[in-house]
ROVEXLUM-247193 format. One record per residue (C-alpha): residue number from 1; x, y negated, z; residue in one letter. Coordinates in Angstrom, 3 decimals. Last residue first. Example, Ala and Ser with C-alpha at 12.3 -4.5 7.8 and 13.67 -1.06 7.14 Angstrom:
// residues 2
<node num="2" xx="13.670" yy="1.060" zz="7.140" residuo="S"/>
<node num="1" xx="12.300" yy="4.500" zz="7.800" residuo="A"/>
***
This chain:
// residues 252
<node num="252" xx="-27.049" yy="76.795" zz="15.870" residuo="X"/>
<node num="251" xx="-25.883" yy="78.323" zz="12.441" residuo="X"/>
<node num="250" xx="-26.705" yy="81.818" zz="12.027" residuo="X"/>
<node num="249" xx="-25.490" yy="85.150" zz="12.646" residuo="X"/>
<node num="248" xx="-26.319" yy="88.717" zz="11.526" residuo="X"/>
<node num="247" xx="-28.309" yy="88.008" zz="8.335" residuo="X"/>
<node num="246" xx="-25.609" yy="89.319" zz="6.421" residuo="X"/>
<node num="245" xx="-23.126" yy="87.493" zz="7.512" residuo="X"/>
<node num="244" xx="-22.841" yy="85.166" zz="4.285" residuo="X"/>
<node num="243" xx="-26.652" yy="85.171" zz="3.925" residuo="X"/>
<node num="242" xx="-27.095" yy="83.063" zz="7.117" residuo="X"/>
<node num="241" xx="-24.162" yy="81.171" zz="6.964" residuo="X"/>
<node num="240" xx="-25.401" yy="80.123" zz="3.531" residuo="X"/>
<node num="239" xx="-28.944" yy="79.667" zz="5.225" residuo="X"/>
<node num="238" xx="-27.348" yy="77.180" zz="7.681" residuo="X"/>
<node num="237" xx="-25.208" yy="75.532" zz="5.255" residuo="X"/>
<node num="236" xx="-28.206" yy="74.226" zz="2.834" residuo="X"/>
<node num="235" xx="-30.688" yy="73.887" zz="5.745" residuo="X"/>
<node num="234" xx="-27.240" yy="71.274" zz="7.480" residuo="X"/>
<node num="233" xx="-27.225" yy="69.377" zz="4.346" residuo="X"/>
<node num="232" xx="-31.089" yy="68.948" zz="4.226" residuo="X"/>
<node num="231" xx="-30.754" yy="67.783" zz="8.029" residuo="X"/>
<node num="230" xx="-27.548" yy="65.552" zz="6.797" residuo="X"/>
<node num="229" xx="-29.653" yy="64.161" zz="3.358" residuo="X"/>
<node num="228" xx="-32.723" yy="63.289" zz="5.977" residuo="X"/>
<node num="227" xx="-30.366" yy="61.671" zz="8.127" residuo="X"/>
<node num="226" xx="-28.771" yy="59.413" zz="5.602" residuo="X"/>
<node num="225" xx="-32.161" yy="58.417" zz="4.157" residuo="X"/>
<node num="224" xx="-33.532" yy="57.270" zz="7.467" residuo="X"/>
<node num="223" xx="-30.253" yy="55.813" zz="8.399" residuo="X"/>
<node num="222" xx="-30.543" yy="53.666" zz="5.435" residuo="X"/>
<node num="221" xx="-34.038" yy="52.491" zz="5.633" residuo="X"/>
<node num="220" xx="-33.306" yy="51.376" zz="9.072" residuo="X"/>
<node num="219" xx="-30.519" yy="49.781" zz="8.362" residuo="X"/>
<node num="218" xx="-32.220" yy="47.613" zz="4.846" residuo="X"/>
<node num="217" xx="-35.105" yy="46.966" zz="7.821" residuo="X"/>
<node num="216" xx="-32.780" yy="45.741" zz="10.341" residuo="X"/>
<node num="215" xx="-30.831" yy="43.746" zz="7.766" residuo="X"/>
<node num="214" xx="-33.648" yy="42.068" zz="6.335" residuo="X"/>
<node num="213" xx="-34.738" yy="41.121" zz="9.973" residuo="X"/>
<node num="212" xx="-31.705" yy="39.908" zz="10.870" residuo="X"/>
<node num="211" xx="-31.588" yy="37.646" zz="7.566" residuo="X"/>
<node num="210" xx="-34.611" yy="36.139" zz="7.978" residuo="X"/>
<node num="209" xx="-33.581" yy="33.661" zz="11.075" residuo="X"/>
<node num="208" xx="-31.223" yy="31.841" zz="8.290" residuo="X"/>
<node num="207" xx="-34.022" yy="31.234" zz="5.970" residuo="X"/>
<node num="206" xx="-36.215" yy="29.248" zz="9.238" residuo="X"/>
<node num="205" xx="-32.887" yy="27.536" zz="10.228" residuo="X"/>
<node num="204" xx="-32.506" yy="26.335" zz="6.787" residuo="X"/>
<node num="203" xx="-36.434" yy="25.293" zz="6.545" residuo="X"/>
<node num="202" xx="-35.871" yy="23.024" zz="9.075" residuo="X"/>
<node num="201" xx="-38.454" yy="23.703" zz="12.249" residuo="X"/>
<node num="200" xx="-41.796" yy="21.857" zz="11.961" residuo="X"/>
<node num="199" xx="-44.231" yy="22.814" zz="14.449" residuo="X"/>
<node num="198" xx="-41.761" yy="23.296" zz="16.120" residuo="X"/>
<node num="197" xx="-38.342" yy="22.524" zz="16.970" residuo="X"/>
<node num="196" xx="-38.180" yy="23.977" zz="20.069" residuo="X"/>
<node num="195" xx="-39.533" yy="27.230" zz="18.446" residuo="X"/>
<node num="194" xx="-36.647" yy="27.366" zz="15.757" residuo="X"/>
<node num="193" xx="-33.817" yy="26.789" zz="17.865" residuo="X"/>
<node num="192" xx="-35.478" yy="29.670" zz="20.373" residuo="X"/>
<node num="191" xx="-35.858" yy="32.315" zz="17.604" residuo="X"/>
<node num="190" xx="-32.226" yy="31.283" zz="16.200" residuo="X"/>
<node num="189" xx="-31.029" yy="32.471" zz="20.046" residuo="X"/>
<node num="188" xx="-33.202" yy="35.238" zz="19.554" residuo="X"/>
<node num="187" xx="-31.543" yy="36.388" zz="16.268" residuo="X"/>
<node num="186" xx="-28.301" yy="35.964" zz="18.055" residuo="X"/>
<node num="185" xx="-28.745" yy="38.299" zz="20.096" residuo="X"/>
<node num="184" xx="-30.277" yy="40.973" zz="17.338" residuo="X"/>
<node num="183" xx="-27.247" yy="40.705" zz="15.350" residuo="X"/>
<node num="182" xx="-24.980" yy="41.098" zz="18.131" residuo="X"/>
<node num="181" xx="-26.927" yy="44.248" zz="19.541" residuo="X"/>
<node num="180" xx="-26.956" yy="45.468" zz="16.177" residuo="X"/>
<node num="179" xx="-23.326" yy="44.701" zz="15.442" residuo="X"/>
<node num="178" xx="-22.384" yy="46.439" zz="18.550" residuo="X"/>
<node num="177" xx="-24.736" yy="49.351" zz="18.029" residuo="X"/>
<node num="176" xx="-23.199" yy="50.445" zz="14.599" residuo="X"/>
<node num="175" xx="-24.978" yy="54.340" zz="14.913" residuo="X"/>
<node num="174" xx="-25.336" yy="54.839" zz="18.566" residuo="X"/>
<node num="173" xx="-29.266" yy="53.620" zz="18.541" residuo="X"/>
<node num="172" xx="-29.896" yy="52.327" zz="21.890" residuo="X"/>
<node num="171" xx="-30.548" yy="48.428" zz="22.490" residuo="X"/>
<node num="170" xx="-30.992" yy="48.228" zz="18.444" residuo="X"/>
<node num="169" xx="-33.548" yy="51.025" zz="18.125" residuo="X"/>
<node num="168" xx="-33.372" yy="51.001" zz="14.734" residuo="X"/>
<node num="167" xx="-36.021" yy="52.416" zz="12.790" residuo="X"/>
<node num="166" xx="-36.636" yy="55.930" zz="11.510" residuo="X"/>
<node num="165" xx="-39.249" yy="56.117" zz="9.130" residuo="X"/>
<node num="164" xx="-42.110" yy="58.624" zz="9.384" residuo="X"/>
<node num="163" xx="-45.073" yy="56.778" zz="7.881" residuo="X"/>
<node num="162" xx="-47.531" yy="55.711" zz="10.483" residuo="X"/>
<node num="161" xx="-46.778" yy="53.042" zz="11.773" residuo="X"/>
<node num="160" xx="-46.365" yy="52.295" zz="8.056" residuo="X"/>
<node num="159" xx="-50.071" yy="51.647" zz="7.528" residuo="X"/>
<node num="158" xx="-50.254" yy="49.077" zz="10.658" residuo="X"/>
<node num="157" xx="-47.637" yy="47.132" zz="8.645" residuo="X"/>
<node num="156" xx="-49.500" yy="47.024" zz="5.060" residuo="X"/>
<node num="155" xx="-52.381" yy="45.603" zz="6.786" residuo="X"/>
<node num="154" xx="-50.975" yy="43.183" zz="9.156" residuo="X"/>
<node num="153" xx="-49.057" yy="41.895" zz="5.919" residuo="X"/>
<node num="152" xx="-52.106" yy="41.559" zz="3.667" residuo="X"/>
<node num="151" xx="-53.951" yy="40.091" zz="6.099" residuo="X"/>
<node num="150" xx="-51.185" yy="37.397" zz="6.349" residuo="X"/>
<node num="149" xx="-50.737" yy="37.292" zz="2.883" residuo="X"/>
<node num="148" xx="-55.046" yy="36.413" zz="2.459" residuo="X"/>
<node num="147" xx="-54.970" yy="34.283" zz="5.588" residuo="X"/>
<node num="146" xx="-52.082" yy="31.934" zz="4.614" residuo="X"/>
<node num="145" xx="-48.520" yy="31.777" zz="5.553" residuo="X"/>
<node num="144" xx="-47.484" yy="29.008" zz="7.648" residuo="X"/>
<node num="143" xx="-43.821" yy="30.765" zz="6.945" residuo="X"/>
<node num="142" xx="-43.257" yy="29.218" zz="11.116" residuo="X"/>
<node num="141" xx="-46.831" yy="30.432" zz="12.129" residuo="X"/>
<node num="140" xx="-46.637" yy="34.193" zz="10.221" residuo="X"/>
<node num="139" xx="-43.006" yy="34.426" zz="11.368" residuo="X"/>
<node num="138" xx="-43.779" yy="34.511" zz="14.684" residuo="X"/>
<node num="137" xx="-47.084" yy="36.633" zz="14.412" residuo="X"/>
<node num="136" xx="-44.743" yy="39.413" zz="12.452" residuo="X"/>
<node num="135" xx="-42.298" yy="39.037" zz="15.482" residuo="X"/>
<node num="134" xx="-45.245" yy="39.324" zz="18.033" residuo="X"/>
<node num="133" xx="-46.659" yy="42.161" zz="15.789" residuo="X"/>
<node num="132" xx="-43.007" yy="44.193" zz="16.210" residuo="X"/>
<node num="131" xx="-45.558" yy="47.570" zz="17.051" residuo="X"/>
<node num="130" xx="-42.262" yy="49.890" zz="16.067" residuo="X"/>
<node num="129" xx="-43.289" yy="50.616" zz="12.236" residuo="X"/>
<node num="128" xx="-42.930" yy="54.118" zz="12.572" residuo="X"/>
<node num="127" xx="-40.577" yy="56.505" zz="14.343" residuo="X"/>
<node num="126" xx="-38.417" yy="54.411" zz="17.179" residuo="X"/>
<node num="125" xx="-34.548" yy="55.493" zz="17.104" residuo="X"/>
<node num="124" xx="-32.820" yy="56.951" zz="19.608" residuo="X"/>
<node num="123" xx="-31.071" yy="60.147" zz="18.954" residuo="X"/>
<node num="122" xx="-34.678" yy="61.850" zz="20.696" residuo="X"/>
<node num="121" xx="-36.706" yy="60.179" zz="18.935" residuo="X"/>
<node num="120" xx="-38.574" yy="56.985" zz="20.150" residuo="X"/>
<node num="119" xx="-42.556" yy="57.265" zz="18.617" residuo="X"/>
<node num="118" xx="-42.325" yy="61.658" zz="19.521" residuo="X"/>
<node num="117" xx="-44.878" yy="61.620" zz="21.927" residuo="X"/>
<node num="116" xx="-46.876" yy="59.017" zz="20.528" residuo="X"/>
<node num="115" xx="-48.645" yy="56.752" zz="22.643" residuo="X"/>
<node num="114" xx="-47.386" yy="53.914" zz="22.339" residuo="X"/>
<node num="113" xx="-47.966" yy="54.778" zz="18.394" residuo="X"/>
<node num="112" xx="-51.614" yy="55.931" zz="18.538" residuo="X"/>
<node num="111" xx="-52.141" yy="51.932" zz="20.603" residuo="X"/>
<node num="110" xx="-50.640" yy="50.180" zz="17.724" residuo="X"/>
<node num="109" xx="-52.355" yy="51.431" zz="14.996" residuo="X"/>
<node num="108" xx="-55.550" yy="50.584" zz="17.045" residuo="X"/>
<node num="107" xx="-53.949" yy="47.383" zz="17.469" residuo="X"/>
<node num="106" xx="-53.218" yy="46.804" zz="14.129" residuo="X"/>
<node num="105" xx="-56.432" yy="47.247" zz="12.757" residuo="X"/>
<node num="104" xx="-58.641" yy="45.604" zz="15.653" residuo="X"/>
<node num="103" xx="-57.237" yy="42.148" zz="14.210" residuo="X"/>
<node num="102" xx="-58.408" yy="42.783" zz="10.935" residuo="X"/>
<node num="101" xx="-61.746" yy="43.924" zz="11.533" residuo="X"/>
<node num="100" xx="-62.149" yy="41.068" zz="14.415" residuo="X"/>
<node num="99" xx="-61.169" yy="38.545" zz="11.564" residuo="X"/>
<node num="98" xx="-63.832" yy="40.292" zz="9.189" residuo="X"/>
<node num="97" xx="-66.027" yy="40.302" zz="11.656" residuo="X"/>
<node num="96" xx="-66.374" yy="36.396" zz="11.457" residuo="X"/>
<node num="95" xx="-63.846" yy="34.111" zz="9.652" residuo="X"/>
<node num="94" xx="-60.733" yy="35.666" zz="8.025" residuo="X"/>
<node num="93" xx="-57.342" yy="35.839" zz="10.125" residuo="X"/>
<node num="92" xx="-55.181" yy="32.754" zz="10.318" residuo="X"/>
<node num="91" xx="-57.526" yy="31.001" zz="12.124" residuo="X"/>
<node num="90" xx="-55.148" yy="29.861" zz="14.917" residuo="X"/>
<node num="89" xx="-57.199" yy="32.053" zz="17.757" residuo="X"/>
<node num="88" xx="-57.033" yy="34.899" zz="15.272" residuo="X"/>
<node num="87" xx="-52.966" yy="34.991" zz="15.055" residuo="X"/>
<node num="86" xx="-52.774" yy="33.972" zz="18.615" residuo="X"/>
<node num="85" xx="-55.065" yy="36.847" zz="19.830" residuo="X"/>
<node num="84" xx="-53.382" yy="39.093" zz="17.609" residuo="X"/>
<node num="83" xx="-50.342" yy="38.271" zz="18.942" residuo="X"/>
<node num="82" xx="-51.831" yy="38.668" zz="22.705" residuo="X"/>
<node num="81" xx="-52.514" yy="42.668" zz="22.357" residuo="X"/>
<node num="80" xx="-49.356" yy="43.943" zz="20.129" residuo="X"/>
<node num="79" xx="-45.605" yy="42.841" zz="21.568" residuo="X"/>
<node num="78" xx="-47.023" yy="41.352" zz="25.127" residuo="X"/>
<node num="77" xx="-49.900" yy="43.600" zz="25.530" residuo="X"/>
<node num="76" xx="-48.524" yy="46.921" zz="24.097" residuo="X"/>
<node num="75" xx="-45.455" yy="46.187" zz="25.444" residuo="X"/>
<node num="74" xx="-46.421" yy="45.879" zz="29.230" residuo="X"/>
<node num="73" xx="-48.430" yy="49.136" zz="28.768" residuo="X"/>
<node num="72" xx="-45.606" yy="50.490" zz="26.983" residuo="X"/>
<node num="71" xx="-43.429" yy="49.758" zz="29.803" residuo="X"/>
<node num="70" xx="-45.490" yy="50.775" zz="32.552" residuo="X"/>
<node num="69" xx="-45.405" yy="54.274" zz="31.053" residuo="X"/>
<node num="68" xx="-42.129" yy="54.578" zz="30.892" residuo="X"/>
<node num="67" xx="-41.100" yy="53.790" zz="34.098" residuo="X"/>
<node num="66" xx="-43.583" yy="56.402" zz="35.978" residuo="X"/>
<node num="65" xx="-44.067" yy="55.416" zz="39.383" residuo="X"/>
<node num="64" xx="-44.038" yy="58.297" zz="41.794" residuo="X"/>
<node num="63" xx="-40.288" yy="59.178" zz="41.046" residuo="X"/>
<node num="62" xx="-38.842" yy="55.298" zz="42.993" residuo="X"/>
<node num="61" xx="-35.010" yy="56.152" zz="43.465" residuo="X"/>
<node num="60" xx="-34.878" yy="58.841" zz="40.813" residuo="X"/>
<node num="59" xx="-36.067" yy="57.163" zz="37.876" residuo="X"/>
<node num="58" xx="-34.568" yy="53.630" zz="39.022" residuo="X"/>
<node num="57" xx="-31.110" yy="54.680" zz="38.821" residuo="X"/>
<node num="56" xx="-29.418" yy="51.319" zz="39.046" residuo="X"/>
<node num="55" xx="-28.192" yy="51.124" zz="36.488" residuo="X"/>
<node num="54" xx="-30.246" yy="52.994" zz="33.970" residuo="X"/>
<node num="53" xx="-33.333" yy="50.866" zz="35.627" residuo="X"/>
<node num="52" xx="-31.224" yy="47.627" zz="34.588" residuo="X"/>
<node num="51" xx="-30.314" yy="48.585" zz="31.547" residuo="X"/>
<node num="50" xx="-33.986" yy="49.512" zz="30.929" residuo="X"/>
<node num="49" xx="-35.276" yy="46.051" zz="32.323" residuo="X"/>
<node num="48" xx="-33.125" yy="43.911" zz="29.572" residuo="X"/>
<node num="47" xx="-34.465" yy="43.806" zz="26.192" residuo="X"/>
<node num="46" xx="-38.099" yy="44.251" zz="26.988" residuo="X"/>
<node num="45" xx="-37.390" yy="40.900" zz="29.683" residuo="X"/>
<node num="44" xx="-35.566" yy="39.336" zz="26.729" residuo="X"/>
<node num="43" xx="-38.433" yy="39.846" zz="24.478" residuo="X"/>
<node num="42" xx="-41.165" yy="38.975" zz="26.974" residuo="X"/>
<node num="41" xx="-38.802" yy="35.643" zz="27.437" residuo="X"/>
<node num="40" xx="-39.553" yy="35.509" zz="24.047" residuo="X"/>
<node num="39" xx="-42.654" yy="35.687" zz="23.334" residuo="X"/>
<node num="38" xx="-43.589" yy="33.299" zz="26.121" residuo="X"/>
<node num="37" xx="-41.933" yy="31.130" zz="24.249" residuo="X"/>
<node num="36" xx="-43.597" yy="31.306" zz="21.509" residuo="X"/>
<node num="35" xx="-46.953" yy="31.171" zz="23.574" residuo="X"/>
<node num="34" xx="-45.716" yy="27.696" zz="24.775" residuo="X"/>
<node num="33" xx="-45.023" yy="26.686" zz="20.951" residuo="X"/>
<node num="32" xx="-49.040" yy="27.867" zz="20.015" residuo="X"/>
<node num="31" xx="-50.969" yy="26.011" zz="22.971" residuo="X"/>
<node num="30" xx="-54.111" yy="25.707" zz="20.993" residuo="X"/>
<node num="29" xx="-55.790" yy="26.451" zz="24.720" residuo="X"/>
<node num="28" xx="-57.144" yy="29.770" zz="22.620" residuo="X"/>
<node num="27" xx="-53.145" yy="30.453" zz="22.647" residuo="X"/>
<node num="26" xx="-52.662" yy="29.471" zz="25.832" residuo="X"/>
<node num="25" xx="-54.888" yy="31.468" zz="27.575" residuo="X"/>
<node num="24" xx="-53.781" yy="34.993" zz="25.430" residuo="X"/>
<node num="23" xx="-50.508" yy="34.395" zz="26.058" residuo="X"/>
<node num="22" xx="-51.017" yy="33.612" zz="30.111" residuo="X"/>
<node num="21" xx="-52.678" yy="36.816" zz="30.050" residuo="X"/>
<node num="20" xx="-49.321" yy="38.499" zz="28.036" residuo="X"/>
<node num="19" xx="-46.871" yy="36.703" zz="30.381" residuo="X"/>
<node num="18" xx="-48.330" yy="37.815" zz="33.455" residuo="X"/>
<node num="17" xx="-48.350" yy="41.619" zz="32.198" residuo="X"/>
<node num="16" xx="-44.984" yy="41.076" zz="31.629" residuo="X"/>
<node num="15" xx="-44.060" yy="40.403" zz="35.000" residuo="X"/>
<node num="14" xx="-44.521" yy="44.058" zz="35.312" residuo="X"/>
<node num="13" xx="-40.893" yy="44.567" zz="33.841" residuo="X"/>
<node num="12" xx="-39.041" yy="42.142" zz="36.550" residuo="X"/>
<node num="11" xx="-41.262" yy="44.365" zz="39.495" residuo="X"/>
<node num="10" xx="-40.596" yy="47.777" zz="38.116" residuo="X"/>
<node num="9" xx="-36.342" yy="46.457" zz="38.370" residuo="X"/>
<node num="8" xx="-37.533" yy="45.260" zz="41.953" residuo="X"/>
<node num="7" xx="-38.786" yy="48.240" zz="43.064" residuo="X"/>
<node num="6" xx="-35.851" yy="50.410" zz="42.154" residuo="X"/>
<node num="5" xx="-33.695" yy="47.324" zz="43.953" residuo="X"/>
<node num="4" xx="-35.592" yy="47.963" zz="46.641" residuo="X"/>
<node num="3" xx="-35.082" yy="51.948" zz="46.677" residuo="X"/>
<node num="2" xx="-31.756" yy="51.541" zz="45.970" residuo="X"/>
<node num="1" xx="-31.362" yy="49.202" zz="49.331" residuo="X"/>
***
């Protein structure tokens, strides 16, 4: 029976890869509110499967497959892979190779951080911009934003995938997880409001769904800072320590 239910928990997180075709489909179908909401049940599948393989111990009930991994191949085409298609199947990339330039961009970047070794640290938080391009494609359709600022934005993102902030990891970072998890739940309920009401969701509702986001980032930053000033804190002391025993002992 744990060995089923192992199965089943790789099952519920492979049904990603459905989504992410069926993404791709409907958005050159012009289908743009169905791939919303594809987006999000993607989001609550993401947001659910590794409870559910803590739970019920899927690592050790089913070793040869390799939970991880099937995860960020399920994100990279649900959260990375099929936004770009929507984004460029909408025209809100530039015409020609410049669209497939600026498409390609953020995927590469994309791909180098699924891949990274160190992309969720060890105290749980992801390093880099976390690959959110279904989020940014979200909020490129319901802004209507332009293809100039939406370059612009896929650009400056796929840089700081690279730059070593620490961002929440709001299903697993310790530090004020109950208001993050709270936060972030309601944030998809706003997500769903707003994509049943589109393509023209009240501006209100549109203001109000910016406000996780700001927080997450203004977090982020935050902890980032905090940590660096502890690790600093905790050079400082250790070479004190250090010097105060003559070299004998030193912090762990």
């Amino acid at each position: 029976m744990n060995t089923l239910a192992g199965w089943a928990v790789h099952a519920y997180t492979a049904t990603g890869v459905v989504l992410a075709l069926l993404m791709v489909h409907l958005s050159y179908e012009g289908e743009v509110t169905a791939v919303l909401w594809l987006f999000l049940v993607a989001m609550v599948i993401d947001g659910t499967d590794g409870f559910l393989a803590r739970r019920f111990r899927v690592k050790e009930v089913v070793p040869q497959i390799d939970g991880a991994l099937l995860d960020n191949i399920v994100d990279y085409l649900t959260y990375a892979f099929a936004p770009m298609a929507l984004l460029w199947s909408t025209g809100r990339l530039p015409d020609g190779v410049g669209g497939a330039v600026v498409a390609v961009i953020p995927l590469v970047a994309a791909s180098y951080q699924f891949c990274r070794s160190d992309a969720k640290t060890d105290d749980h938080f992801f390093l880099g911009f976390p690959s959110y391009w279904n989020i940014v494609a979200f909020y490129v359709l319901v802004l209507d934003l332009d293809v100039a600022m939406t370059t612009l934005l896929l650009m400056v993102l796929a840089v700081l995938s690279f730059v070593p902030v620490k961002y929440v990891y709001p299903s697993r970072t310790a530090t004020l997880w109950g208001l993050n998890m709270t936060l972030a739940s309601a944030w998809l309920v706003v997500f769903a409001l707003i994509t049943w009401q589109m393509p023209d969701p009240p501006v209100s509702l549109v203001l109000v769904s910016l406000v996780y986001p700001a927080v997450y980032l203004a977090e982020s930053l935050w902890l980032t800072a905090r940590h660096a000033r502890g690790s600093h804190e905790d050079d400082v002391t250790g070479l004190e320590d250090l010097h105060d025993s003559e070299g004998i002992a030193a912090r762990p």
